[in-house]
C-alpha positions in Angstrom: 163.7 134.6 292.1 161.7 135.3 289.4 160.5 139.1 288.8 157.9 141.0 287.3 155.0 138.4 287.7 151.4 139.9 287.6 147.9 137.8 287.9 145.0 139.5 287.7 141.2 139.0 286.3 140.8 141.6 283.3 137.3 141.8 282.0 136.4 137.7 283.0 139.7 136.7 280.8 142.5 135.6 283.7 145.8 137.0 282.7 149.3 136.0 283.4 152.5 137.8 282.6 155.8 136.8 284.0 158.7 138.0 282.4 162.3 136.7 283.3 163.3 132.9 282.7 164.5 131.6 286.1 162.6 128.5 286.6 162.0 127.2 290.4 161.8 130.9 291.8 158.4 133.1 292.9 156.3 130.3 294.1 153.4 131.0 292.2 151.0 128.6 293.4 151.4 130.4 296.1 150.8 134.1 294.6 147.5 132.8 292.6 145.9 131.0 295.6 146.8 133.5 298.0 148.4 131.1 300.6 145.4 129.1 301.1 142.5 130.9 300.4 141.0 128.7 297.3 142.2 126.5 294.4 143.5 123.7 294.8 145.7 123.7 297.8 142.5 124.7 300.0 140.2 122.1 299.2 139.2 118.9 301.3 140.9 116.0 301.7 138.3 113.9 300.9 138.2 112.6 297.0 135.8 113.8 294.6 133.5 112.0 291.9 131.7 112.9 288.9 132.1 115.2 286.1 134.0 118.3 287.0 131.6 121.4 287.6 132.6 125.1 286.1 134.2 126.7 288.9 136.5 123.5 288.9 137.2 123.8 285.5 137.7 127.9 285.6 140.0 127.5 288.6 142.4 123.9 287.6 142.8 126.1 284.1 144.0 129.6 286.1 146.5 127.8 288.0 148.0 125.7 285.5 148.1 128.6 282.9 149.9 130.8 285.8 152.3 128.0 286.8 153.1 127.6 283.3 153.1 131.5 282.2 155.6 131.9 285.7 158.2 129.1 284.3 156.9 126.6 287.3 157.2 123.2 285.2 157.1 121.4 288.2 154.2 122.7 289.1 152.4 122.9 286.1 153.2 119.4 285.5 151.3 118.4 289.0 148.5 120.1 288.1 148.2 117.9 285.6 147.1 113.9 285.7 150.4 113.0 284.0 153.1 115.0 285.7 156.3 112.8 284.3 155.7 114.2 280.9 153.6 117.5 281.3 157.0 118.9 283.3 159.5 118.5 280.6 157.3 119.7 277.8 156.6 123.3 279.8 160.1 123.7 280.6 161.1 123.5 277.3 158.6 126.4 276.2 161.0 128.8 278.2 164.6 126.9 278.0 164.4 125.4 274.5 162.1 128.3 272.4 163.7 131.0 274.6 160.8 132.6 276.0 161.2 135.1 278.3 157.8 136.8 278.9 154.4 134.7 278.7 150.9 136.7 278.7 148.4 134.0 278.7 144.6 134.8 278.7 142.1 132.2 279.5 138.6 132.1 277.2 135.4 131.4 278.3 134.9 127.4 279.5 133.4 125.4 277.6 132.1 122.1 279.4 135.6 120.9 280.5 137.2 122.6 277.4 139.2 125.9 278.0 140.5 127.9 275.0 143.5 130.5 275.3 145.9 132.9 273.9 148.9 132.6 274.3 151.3 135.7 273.8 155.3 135.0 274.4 158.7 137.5 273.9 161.0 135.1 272.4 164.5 136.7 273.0 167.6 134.9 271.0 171.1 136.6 271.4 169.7 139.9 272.4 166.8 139.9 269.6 163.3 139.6 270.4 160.2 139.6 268.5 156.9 138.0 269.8 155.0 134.7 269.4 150.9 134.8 269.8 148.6 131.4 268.9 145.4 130.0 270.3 145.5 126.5 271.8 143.3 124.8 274.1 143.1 122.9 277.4 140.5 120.1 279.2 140.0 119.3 282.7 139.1 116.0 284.4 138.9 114.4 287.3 141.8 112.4 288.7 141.7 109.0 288.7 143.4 108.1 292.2 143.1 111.7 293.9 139.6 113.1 292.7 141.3 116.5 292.1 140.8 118.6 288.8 143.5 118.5 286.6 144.4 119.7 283.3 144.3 116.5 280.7 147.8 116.3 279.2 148.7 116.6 276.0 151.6 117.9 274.7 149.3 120.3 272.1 147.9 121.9 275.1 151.4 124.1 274.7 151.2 124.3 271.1 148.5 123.1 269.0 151.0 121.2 266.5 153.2 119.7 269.0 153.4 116.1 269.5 154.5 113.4 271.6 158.5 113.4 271.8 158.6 116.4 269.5 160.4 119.6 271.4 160.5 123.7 270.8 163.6 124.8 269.5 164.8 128.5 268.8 167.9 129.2 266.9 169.8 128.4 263.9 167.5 126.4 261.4 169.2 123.4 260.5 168.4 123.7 256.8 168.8 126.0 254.1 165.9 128.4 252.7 164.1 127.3 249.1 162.3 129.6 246.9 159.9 127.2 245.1 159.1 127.6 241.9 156.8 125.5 239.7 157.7 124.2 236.4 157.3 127.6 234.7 159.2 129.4 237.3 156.4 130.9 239.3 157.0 130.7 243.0 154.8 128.2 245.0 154.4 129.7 249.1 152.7 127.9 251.1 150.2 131.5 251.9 149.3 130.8 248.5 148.7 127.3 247.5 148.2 126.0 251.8 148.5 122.8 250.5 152.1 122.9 250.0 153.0 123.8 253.3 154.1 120.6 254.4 155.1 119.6 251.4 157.5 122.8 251.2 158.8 121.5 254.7 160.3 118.3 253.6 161.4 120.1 250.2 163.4 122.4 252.1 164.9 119.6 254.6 166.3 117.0 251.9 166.9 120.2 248.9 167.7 123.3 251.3 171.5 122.9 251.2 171.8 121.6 247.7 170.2 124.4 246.4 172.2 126.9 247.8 170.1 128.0 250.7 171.5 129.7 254.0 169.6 128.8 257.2 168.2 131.8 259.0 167.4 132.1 262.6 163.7 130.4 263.7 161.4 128.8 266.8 160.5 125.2 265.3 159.0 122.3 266.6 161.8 119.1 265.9 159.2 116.2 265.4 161.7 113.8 266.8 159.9 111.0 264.3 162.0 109.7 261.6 160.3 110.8 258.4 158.8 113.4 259.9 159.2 117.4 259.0 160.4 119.7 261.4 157.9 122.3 262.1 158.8 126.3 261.2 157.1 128.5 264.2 158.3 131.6 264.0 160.9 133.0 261.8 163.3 135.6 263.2 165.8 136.3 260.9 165.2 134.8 257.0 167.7 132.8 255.2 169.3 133.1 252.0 166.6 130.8 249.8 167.8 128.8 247.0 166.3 128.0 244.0 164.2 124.6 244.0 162.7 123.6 240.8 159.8 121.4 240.7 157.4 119.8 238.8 154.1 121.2 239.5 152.3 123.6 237.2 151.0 126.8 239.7 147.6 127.1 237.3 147.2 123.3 238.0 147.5 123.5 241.5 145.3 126.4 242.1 142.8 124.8 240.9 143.2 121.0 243.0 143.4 124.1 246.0 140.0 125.8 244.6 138.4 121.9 243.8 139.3 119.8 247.5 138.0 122.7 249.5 134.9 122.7 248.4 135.0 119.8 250.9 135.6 118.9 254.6 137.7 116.0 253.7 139.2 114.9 250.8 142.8 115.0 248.3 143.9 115.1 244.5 146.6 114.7 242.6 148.1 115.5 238.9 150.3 113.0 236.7 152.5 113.5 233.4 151.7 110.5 232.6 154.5 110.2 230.2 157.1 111.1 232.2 156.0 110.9 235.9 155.6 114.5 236.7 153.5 115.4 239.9 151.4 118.6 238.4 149.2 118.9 241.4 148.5 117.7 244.9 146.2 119.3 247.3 144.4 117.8 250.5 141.2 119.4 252.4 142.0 120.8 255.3 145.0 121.8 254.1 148.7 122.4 255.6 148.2 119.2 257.7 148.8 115.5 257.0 149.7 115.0 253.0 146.7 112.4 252.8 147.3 112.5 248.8 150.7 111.2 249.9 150.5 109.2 252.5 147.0 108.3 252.7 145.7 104.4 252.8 142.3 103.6 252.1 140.5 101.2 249.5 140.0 102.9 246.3 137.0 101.3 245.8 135.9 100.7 241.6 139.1 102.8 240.6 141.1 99.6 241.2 139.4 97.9 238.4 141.9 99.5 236.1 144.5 96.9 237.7 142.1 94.5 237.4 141.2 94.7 233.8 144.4 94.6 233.0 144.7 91.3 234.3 141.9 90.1 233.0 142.9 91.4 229.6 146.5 89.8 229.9 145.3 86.7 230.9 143.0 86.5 227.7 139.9 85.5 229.9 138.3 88.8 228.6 138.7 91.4 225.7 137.2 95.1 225.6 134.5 94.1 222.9 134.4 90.2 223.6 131.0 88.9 225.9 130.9 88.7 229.5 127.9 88.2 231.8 127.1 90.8 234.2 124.6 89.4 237.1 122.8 90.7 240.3 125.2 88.8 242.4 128.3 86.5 241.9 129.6 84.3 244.9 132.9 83.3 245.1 133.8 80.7 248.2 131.1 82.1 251.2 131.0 85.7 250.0 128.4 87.0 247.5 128.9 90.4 246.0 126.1 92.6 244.2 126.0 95.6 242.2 124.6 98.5 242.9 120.7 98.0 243.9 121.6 94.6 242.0 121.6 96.0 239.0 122.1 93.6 235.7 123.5 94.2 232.4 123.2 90.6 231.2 125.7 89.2 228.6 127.0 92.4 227.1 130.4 93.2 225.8 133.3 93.6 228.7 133.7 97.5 228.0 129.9 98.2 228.7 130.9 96.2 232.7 133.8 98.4 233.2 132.4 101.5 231.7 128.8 100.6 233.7 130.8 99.4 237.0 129.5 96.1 237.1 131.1 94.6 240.5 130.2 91.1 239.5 131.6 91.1 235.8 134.8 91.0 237.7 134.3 88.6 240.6 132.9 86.1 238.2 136.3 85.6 236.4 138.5 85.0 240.1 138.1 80.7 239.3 139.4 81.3 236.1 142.5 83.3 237.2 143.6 80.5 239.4 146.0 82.1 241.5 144.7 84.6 244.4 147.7 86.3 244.6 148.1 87.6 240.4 146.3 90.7 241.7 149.1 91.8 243.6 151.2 90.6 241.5 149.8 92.9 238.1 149.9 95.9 240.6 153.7 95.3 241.2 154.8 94.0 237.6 152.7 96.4 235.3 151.6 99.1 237.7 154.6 99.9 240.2 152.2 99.4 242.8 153.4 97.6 246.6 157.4 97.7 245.6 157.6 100.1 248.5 160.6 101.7 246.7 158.9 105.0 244.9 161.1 108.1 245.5 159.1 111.1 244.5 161.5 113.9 246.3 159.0 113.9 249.8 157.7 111.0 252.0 154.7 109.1 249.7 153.3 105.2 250.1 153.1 104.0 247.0 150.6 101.1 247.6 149.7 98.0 249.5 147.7 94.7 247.6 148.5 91.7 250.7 148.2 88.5 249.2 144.8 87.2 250.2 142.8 84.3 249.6 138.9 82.6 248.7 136.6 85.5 249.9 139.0 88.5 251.1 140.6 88.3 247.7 137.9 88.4 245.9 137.0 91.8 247.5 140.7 92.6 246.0 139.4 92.7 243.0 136.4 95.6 243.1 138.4 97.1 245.4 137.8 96.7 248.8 138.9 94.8 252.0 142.7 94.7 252.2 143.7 97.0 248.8 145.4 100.3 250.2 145.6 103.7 248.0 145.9 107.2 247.8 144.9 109.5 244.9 149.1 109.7 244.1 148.7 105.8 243.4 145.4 106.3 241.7 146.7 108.6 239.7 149.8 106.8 239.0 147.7 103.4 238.1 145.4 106.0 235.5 148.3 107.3 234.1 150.4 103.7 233.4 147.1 103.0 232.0 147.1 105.9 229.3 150.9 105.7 228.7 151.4 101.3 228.6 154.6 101.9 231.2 154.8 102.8 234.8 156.0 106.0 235.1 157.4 106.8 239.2 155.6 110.0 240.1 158.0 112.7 241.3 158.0 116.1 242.1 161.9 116.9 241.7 164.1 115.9 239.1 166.4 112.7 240.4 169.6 115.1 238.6 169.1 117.1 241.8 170.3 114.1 244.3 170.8 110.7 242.2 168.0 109.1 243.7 167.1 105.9 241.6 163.4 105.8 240.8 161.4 102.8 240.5 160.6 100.6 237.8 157.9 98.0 236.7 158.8 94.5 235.7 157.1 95.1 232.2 154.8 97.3 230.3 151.5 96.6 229.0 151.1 95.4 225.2 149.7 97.3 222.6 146.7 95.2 222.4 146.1 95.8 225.9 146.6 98.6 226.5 144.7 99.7 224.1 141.8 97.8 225.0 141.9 99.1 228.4 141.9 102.9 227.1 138.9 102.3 224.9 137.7 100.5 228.4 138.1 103.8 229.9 136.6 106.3 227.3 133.7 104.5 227.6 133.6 105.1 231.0 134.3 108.7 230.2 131.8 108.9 227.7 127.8 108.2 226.9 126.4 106.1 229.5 129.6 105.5 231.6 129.4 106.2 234.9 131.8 109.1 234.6 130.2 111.0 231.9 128.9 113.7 233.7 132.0 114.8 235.3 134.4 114.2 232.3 131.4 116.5 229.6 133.2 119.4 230.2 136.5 118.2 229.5 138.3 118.8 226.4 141.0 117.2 225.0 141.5 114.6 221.7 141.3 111.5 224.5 140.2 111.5 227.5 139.2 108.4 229.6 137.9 107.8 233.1 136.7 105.4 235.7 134.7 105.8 239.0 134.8 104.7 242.6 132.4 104.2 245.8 134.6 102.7 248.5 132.6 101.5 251.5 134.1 101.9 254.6 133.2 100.0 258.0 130.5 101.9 260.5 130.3 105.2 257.6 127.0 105.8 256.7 128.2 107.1 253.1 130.5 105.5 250.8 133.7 107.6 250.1 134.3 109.2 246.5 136.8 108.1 244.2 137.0 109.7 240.9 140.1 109.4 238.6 140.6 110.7 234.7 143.1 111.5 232.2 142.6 113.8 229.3 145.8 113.7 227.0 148.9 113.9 228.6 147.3 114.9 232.1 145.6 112.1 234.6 144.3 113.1 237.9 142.6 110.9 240.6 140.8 112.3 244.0 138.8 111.0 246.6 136.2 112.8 248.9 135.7 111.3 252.3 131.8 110.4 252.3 131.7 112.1 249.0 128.8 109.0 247.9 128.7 107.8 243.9 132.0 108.6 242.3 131.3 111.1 239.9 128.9 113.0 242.1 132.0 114.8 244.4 135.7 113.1 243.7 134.4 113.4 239.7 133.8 117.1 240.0 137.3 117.6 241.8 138.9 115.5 238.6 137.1 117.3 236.1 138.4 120.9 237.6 141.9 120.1 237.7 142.0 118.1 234.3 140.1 121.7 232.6 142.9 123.8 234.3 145.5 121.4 233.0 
């Protein structure tokens, strides 16, 4: 049986506290309803409809917090509408994170929404030290039975918990790290949050050769391959090791400082002589490493890639003539500039430099092959090969072969073209440097790992072209000129992005820039014009670089 089980209303908030971790004991259904007088058990037989009122809601969320606070997964689980998966996941709060005493308080409702604290003793091997966090709860109406029940989700436990992830407490499987940037300064994830995860997969793949001893913890085992396990709490710390990497603390404080000035959006810093990751941050921070593992179209960016193909193909040069119309068609699509701008016949720097959508698409007949897109991403840029090894999980691009109209929107682009601000970056800084350069954040002496490497480099003559193609975007009437005027540096180049995305009212922001040995490429969701939110992100890190 289990003992020392309270329920009470304290001040509107319904509290549970159960101590003890005998599961199947005190029948607490029982003990909250009072044998029959309310709740669930007590109501008719004959099945509800329509949304579920407050005192449905108030009373679905007391009993399933109090079956779950008493270590009743069965009955928590039918309190839910899916019972096969809710039971497992509760029992595992008390047998696999070694709780032994839940105090759960119930907010205020909120339409079907109920928000609550959750505060639990964990004890391992005769140690105990507690465990509070908010998480959150809906009820609906039961499909088949018309009952309220709690809508399951396995973050209704724990707000980071995910399907076929479990609760663990006990030895960590890894090694500590003490993170240190390229200077030595420690990087924590309290103080740059946009390491956290990042820190995670560090310390899974580096922990033990690094010297770090595993401490004792509560974690969340994501039970995805690729994914990072979780750090809840941490009981007793580890010996850390020393993990050197490559990003410079004054950089990354201020791609922190820069992406949260928005709801949405990521960055990232490039050496671009040698590959170095100097920055990555992603707004929100601490969750998914969108400057990673992001894929979106990168929108005008990409016309570095294309350039360069143009350039090597000897259909364009930087100062050679090129018409720039309203509109260019290209099999049954017609593409436009901005407000259909023109430029006229004007020298193929002023396009690039302008963003002049048709300047491009005009050319696709010439190239003759729909695929050479992909193929100049992959040869020059290191961009699709799918075999980039940067020290943490990263994409490193995606250009399908496409044909007539979809490739054609390859080529400003759009449509099928998937990118991150690492790939951006990457693509800025092969096109400062003339070689592809894999981005990485720890040195490949630490583990062997091969890292990745383009076909061919870029020849002087183009690659020179395509830099003074870019410092004339950086520069008097480019498009990035306002962001990059506060940027120092002996050469410094840019290009700007809008990428417009299917049923989003505003275009998102793609900025990306080099100033000497530094390049740096962001992108704000619904940021608008390039240099007007993504440019402003670029320009801060590129100063503090």
């Amino acid at each position: 049986m289990r003992s020392g089980v309270k329920v009470a209303i304290v001040g509107g908030v319904f509290v549970v506290v159960a101590g003890g971790v005998a599961y199947g004991g005190y029948n607490l259904w029982q003990g909250v309803n009072g044998g029959g007088g309310g709740g669930i058990s007590a109501r008719s037989e004959e099945k509800l409809t329509g949304p579920v009122s407050k005192d449905e809601v108030t009373d679905a969320a007391k009993e399933f917090l109090a079956a779950w606070a008493a270590g009743e997964s069965d009955r928590a689980g039918q309190l839910t509408n899916n019972p096969v998966d809710a039971g497992p996941v509760v029992a595992d709060f008390g047998v696999g994170a070694k709780v032994s005493k839940a105090e759960i308080a119930a907010g205020t409702p909120v339409g079907p929404k109920v928000p609550f604290t959750v505060k639990a003793t964990i004890t391992y091997e005769g140690q105990s030290k507690l465990w509070t966090y908010g998480s959150e709860l809906t009820v609906v109406r039961g499909l088949s039975t018309g009952r309220p029940l709690v809508d399951w989700q396995p973050a209704v436990i724990h707000p980071k918990l995910t399907k076929g992830a479990t609760l663990h407490t006990g030895a960590a499987k890894t090694g500590e790290i003490m993170a240190v940037d390229r200077k030595g300064d420690e990087l924590s994830p309290e103080k740059y949050p946009s390491l956290a995860p990042i820190l995670t997969q560090l310390r899974e793949k580096y922990g033990a050769k690094v010297g770090g001893q595993p401490g004792v913890e509560t974690w969340i085992e994501s039970g995805a391959q690729g994914s990072p396990n979780i750090t809840l709490v941490t009981h007793v710390k580890g010996k850390p090791g020393r993990l050197e990497t490559t990003i410079d603390a004054q950089a990354q404080a201020a791609a922190e400082r820069a992406v949260k000035q928005y709801g949405e959006g990521s960055v990232v810093a490039v050496k671009p002589s040698t590959g170095e990751v100097r920055a990555v941050a992603n707004a929100p921070a601490a969750g998914f490493n969108a400057a990673f593992q992001g894929k979106q179209a990168p929108g005008s960016t990409w016309k570095i890639v294309t350039a360069a193909l143009l350039l090597e193909k000897g259909l364009v040069t930087a100062n050679g003539p090129a018409p720039c119309p309203p509109d260019a068609r290209y099999y049954t699509r017609t593409f436009h500039n901005l407000d259909n701008f023109s430029l006229g016949t004007v020298p193929f720097k002023r396009s690039f430099a302008k963003s002049c959508n048709t300047a491009f698409i005009k050319w696709i007949d010439e190239v003759d092959d729909d695929s050479a897109l992909g193929k100049e991403a992959r040869d020059v840029f290191g961009i699709g090969m799918n075999n980039w090894k940067t020290g943490i999980d990263s994409f490193d691009g995606s250009v399908p072969e496409e044909t007539q109209g979809a490739a054609a929107e390859q080529y400003i682009g759009q449509g099928t073209v998937q990118m991150n601000a690492l790939n951006i970056a990457s693509i800025t800084a092969t096109a400062k440097y003339g070689t592809f350069k894999q981005p990485f954040l720890v040195s490949q002496e630490l583990d062997g790992r091969p890292f990745a490497k383009a076909a061919r480099s870029l020849s002087p003559s183009v690659s020179s072209q395509l830099r003074a193609m870019m410092r004339a975007a950086a520069t008097g009437e480019g498009t990035g000129a306002r962001a990059m005027a506060g940027v120092g540096g002996a050469d410094k180049g840019a290009k700007t992005g809008s990428a417009e995305v299917d049923g989003q009212a505003t275009s998102n922001s793609w900025f990306t820039g080099y100033s000497d040995d530094l390049a740096v490429a962001a992108v704000v969701q619904s940021g608008g014009h390039g240099g007007d939110a993504a440019g402003q992100v670029v320009a801060s890190v590129l100063r503090a670089g």
